[in-house]
C-alpha positions in Angstrom: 31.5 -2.0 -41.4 27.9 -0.9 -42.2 26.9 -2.5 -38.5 29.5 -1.3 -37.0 29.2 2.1 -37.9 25.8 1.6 -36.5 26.6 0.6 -33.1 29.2 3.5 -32.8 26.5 6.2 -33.8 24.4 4.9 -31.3 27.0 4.6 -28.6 27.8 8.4 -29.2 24.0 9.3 -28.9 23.7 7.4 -25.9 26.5 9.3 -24.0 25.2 12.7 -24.7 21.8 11.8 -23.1 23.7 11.3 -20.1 22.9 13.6 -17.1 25.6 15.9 -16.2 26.4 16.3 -12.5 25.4 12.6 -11.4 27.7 9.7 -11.2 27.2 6.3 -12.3 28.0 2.9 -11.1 30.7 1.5 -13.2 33.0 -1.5 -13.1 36.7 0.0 -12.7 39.3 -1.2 -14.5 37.0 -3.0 -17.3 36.7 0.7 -19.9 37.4 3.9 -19.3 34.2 6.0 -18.1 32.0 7.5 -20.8 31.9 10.9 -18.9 35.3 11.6 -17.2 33.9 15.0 -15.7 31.3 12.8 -13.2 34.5 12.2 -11.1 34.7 16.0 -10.6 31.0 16.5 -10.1 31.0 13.8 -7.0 34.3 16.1 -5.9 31.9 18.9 -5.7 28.8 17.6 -4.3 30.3 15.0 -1.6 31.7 17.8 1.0 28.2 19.1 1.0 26.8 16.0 1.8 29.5 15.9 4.4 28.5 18.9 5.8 25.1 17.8 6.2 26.1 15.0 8.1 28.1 16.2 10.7 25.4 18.6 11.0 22.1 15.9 11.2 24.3 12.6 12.1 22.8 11.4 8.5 22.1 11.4 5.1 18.6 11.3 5.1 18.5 14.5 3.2 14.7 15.9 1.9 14.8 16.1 -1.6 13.5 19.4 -1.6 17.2 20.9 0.7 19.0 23.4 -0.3 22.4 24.5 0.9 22.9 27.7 2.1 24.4 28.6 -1.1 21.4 27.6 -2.7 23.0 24.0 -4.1 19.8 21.4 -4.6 21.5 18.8 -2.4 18.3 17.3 -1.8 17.7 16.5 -5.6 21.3 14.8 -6.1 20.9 12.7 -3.0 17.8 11.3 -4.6 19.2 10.8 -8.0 22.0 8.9 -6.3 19.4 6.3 -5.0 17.9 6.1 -8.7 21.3 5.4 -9.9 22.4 3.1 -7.7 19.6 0.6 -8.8 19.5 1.2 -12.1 21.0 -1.0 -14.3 22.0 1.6 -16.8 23.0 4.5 -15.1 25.6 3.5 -12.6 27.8 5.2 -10.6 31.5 3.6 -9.2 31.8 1.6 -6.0 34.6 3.6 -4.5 32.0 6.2 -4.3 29.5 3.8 -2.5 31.9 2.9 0.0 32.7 7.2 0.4 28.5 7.8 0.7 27.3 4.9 3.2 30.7 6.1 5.1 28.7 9.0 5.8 25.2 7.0 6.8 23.9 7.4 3.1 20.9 5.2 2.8 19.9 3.8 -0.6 16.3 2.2 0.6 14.5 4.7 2.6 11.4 2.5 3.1 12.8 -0.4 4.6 15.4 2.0 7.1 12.4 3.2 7.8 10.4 0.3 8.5 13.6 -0.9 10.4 13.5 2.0 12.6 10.0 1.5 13.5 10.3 -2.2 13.9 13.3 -1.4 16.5 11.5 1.0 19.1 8.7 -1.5 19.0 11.0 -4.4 19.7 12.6 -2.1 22.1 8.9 -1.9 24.3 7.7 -5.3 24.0 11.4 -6.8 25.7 10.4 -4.5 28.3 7.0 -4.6 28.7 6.0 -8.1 26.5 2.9 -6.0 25.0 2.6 -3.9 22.6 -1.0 -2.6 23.6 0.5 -0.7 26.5 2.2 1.6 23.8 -0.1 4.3 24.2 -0.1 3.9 27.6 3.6 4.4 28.4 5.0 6.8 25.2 2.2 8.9 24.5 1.1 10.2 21.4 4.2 8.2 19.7 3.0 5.6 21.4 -0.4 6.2 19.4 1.4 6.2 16.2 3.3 2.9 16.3 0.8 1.1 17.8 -1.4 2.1 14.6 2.3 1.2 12.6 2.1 -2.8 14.8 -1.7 -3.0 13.5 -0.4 -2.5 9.5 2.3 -4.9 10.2 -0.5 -7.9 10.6 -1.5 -7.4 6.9 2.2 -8.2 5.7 1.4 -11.9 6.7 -1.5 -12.3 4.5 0.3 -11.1 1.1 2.5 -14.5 1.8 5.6 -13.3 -0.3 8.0 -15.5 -1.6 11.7 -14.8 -0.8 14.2 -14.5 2.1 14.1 -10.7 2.8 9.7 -11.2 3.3 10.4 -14.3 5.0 13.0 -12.9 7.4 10.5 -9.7 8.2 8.1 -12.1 9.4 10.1 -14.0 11.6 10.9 -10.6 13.0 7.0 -9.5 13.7 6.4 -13.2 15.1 9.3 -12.8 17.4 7.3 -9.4 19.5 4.1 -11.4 19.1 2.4 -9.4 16.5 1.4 -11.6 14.3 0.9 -14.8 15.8 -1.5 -12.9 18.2 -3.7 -11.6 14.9 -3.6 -14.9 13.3 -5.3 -16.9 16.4 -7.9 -13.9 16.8 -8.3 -14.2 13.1 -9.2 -17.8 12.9 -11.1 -17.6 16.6 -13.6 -15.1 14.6 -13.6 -17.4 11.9 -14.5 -20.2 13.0 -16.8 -19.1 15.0 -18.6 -18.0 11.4 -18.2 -21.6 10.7 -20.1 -22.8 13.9 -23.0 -20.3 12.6 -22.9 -21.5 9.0 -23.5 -25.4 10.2 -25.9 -24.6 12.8 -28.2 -22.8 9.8 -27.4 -25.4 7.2 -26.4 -28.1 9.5 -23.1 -28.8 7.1 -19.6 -26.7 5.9 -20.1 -27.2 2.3 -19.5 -23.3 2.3 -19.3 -22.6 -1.3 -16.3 -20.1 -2.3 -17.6 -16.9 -3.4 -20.0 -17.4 0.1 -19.3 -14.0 2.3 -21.4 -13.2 5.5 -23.7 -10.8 6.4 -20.6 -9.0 8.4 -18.7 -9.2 4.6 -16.3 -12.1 6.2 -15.0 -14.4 3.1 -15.8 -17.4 4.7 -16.1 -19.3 2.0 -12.6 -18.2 0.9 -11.9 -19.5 4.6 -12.9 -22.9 4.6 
C-alpha cells in the first residue's frame, strides 16, 4: 500500500509539471489523457496554423511569429517538434495526421538539406556540372555551390545507418563526391611519391603530417 501510495503521489506531481497549451503524443484508446484540456488547446491553436498556411503554402513558421492578434504561433510550432520526439511528452497521432495535412515539418534540417540537394540535382541533370552553378543562377548559384563543397565532408564522417548511407548514394549520384574522392587520393598520392623519393620507402609512420599539414601517415 506504502508503494503504492508512492507511485500515485508521484504520478500527480508529474501531471502538474505538465505544460499547459501543448499537446502530447499519446496512444488512444490504451488510458484516458492526463490533461483533457490539451484537446481544446490544439482546437485553438490549429486554425492559426491554418491560416498561416494558406497564407505561405507551409508551416515553416519562425519561432519568433506572432499573429496579428499577438498569438506566439511561432513558439507552439517549435514546441510541437520538441514533443513529437520526445519520449515523454507526447502529443496524439490524429493530431499528426491534422498538422503534416497542412505541410508541418517535424525535421527542419534535413527539409532543408532536401531542398538544397533538389535544386542542385535539378542543375547537374541539365547541365552534368555543378561548377557552372555560379555561372548560370547567380549569386544563388554562389551559395549552393559553397552548400555542394560541405556536402564532400559528409563522406569522411562514414556514419553507420540507412538514412547516412542513403544521403550518400544521393551526392554520388550528381557526382559530388566521387569527384572529391579521386582529387583527394590524386593529391595524396602524389605526397606518397615525395615521401619515397626522400626516404626511398612508405614506411610513413602514423602521426607523420607534411609540411602542407596533409595526414599522410593517417593516409597510408
Amino acid at each position: 500500500n506504502g508503494i503504492c501510495i508512492i507511485l500515485a503521489s508521484q504520478t500527480i506531481c508529474h501531471i502538474q509539471r505538465l505544460p499547459t497549451g501543448i499537446p502530447h503524443r499519446w496512444q488512444a484508446g490504451t488510458s484516458e489523457h492526463p490533461r483533457k484540456n490539451l484537446q481544446g488547446a490544439f482546437a485553438k491553436w490549429y486554425p492559426l496554423a491554418c491560416d498561416y498556411y494558406n497564407e505561405h503554402g507551409n508551416l515553416l513558421v519562425p519561432k519568433a511569429y506572432k499573429t496579428a492578434d499577438g498569438a506566439n504561433l511561432g513558439i507552439w510550432i517549435v514546441d510541437l517538434r520538441a514533443r513529437y520526439y520526445s519520449k515523454t511528452l507526447l502529443i496524439s497521432q490524429e493530431e499528426v495526421d491534422k498538422l503534416e495535412k497542412i505541410g508541418m515539418v517535424w525535421d527542419v534540417p534535413e527539409y532543408q538539406w532536401q531542398q538544397k540537394y533538389n535544386k542542385v540535382k535539378e542543375f547537374y541533370d541539365e547541365y552534368h556540372d555543378l561548377s557552372l552553378l555560379p555561372l548560370y543562377k547567380g549569386e544563388e548559384g554562389k551559395y549552393l555551390l559553397s552548400w555542394v563543397k560541405l556536402q564532400r565532408g559528409i563522406y569522411y564522417q562514414r556514419k553507420e545507418g540507412v538514412a547516412y548511407q542513403e544521403k550518400i548514394a544521393k551526392l554520388e549520384a550528381i557526382g559530388i563526391i566521387c569527384q572529391h574522392k579521386d582529387e583527394k587520393w590524386d593529391s595524396m598520392y602524389k605526397l606518397a611519391c615525395l615521401y619515397k623519393d626522400t626516404y626511398h620507402n612508405l614506411l610513413v609512420p602514423a602521426c607523420y603530417e607534411t609540411a602542407g599539414g596533409k595526414k599522410l601517415g593517417d593516409w597510408i
